[in-house]
C-alpha positions as CSV (number, residue, x, y, z in Angstrom):
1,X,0.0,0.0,0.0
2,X,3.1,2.5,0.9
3,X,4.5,1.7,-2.2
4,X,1.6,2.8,-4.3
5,X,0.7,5.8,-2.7
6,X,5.1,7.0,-3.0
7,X,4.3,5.9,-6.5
8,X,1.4,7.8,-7.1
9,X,2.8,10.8,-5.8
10,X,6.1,10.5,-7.3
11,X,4.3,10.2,-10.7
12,X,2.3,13.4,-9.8
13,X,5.4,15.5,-8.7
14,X,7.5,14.5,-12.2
15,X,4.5,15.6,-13.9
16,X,4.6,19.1,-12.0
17,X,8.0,19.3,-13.2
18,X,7.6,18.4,-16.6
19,X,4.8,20.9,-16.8
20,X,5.8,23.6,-15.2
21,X,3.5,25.9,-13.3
22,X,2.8,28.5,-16.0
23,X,5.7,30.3,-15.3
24,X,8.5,30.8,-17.9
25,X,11.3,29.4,-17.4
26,X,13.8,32.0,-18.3
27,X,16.8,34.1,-16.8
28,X,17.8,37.7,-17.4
29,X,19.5,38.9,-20.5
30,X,23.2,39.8,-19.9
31,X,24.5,41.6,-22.9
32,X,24.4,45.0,-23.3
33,X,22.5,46.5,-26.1
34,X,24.6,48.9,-28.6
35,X,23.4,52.1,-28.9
36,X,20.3,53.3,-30.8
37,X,20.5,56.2,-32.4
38,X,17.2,58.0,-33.4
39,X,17.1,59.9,-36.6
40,X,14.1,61.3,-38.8
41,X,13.0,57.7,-39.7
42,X,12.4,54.6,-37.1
43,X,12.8,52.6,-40.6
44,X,16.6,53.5,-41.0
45,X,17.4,52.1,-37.4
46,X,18.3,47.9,-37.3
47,X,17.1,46.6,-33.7
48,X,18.0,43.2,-35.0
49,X,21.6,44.5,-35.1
50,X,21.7,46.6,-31.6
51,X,19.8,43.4,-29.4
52,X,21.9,41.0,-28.8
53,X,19.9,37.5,-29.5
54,X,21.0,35.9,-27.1
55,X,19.3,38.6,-24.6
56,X,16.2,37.5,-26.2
57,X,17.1,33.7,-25.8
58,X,17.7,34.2,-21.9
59,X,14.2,36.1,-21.8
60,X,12.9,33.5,-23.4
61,X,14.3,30.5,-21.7
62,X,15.3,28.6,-25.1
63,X,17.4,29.0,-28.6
64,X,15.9,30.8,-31.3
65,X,15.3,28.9,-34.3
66,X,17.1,31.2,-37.1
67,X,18.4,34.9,-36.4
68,X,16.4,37.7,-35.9
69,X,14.0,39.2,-38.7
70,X,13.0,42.6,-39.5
71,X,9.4,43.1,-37.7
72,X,7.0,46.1,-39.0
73,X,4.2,46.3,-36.1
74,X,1.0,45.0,-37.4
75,X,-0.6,47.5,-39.8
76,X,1.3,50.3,-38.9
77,X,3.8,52.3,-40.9
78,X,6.6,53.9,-40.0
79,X,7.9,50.9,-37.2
80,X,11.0,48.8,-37.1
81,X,11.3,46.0,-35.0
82,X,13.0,42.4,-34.9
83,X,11.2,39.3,-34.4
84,X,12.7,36.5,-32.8
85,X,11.4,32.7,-33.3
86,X,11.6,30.3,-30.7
87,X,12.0,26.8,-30.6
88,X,8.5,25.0,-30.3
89,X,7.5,23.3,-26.9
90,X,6.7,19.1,-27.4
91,X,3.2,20.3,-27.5
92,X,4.2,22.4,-30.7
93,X,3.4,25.1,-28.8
94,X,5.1,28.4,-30.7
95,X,7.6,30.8,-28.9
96,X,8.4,34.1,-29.9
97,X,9.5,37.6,-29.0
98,X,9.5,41.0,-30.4
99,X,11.2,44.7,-29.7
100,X,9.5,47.7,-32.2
101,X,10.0,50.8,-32.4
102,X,7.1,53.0,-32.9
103,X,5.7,56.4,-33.6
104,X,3.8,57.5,-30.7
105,X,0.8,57.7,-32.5
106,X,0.7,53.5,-32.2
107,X,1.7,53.9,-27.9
108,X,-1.6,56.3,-27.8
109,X,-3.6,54.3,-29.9
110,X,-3.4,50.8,-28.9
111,X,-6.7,48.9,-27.7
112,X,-6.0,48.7,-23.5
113,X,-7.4,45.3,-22.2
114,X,-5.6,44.1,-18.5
115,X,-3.5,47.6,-18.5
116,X,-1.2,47.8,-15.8
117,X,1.0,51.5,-15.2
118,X,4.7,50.2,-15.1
119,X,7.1,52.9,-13.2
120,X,10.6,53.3,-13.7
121,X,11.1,52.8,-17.6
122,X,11.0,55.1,-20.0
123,X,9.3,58.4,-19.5
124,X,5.8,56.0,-19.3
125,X,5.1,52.4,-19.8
126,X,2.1,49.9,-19.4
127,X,1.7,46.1,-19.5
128,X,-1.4,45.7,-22.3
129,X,-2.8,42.2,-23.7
130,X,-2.3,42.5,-27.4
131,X,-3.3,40.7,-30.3
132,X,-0.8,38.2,-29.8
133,X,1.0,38.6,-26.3
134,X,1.2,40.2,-23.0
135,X,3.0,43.4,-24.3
136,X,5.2,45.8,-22.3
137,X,4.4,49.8,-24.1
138,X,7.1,52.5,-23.2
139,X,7.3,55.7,-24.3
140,X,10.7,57.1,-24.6
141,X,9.9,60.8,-25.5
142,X,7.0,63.0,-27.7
143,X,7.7,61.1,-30.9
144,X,8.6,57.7,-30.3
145,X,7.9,54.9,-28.1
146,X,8.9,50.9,-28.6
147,X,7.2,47.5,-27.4
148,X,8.6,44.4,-26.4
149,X,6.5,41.1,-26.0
150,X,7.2,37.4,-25.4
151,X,4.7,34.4,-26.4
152,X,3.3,31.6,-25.9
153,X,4.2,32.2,-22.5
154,X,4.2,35.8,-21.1
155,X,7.7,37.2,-19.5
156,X,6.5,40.5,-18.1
157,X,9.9,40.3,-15.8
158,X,11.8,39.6,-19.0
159,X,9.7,41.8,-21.1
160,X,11.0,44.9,-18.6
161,X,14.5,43.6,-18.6
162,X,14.9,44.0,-22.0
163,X,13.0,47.6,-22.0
164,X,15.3,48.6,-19.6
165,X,18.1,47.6,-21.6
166,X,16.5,49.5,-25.1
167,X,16.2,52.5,-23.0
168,X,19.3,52.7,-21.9
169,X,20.6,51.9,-25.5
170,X,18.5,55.1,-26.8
171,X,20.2,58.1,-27.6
C-alpha cells in the first residue's frame, strides 16, 4: 500500500516538473545593447543588429530557431522592430519575442485590455494584452515609443528587462 501511494505521488510530482506551473522558465538577459541612435525615420534604425539574440534567448528561456528578422508592427507604418522565433514546446506550442519601435501615435492608440501602469522605464510604460502577447508599451519621448512582447508564454519580468536595456541603449 506505501509503495503505491510513493508511487502515485512521485508520478504526480514528475508531472509538476515536466509541466511547469505556468511560469517561464527563463533568466535575465546579460549583454548589453549597442546604442540606438534616433534619426528622422524609425525605418533606418536595425534593432536586429543593436539586441543582442542571445538577450532574447535568456528572456525566453530557449534557442531561437534562425536569427532575428526585420518586424514592422501589425498594420502600422513607419515601425521597425526584430522578431525572434523560438523553438517549439513538445506540444508544438510556438515561442516568440518582439522589440518595435514606434511612432507614438501606435503607444496612444493601442486597444487597452488588462492595462497595468509600469514605473521606472521610459518616460511612461504599461503592460497591455495585445493581439498576440502580453505586451510591455514604453514611451521614450514625444515622438517615439517601442514595445517588447514574449509568447506563448508571457515574460513580463523579461519583457522589462529587455525595455530597460533598449532604453538605456537610446540616444
Amino acid at each position: 500500500m506505501n509503495r503505491t501511494i510513493y508511487a502515485v505521488v512521485a508520478v504526480m510530482l514528475l508531472a509538476v516538473v515536466a509541466c511547469g506551473s505556468g511560469k517561464s522558465y527563463s533568466s535575465p538577459p546579460k549583454a548589453a545593447v549597442s546604442p540606438i541612435v534616433l534619426g528622422n525615420t524609425l525605418r533606418a534604425v536595425d534593432l536586429c543588429k543593436a539586441i543582442p539574440q542571445e538577450d532574447i534567448e535568456a528572456v525566453m528561456g530557449r534557442k531561437a530557431v534562425s536569427g532575428p528578422k526585420s518586424f514592422q508592427y501589425y498594420d502600422s507604418p513607419g515601425t521597425s522592430g526584430c522578431w525572434y522565433e523560438g523553438a517549439k514546446d513538445p506540444d508544438k506550442e510556438a515561442h516568440f519575442g518582439y522589440v518595435v519601435l514606434t511612432p507614438i501615435e501606435v503607444y496612444n492608440t493601442q486597444p487597452l485590455v488588462q492595462k497595468v501602469d509600469v514605473a521606472g522605464i521610459g518616460e511612461r510604460a504599461y503592460l497591455n494584452n495585445g493581439a498576440d502577447a502580453r505586451q510591455l508599451w514604453v514611451k521614450v519621448n514625444d515622438k517615439v515609443a517601442f514595445v517588447v512582447a514574449f509568447g506563448d508564454r508571457p515574460n513580463e519580468e523579461g519583457a522589462k528587462a529587455i525595455a530597460r536595456l533598449v532604453v538605456a541603449a537610446i540616444k
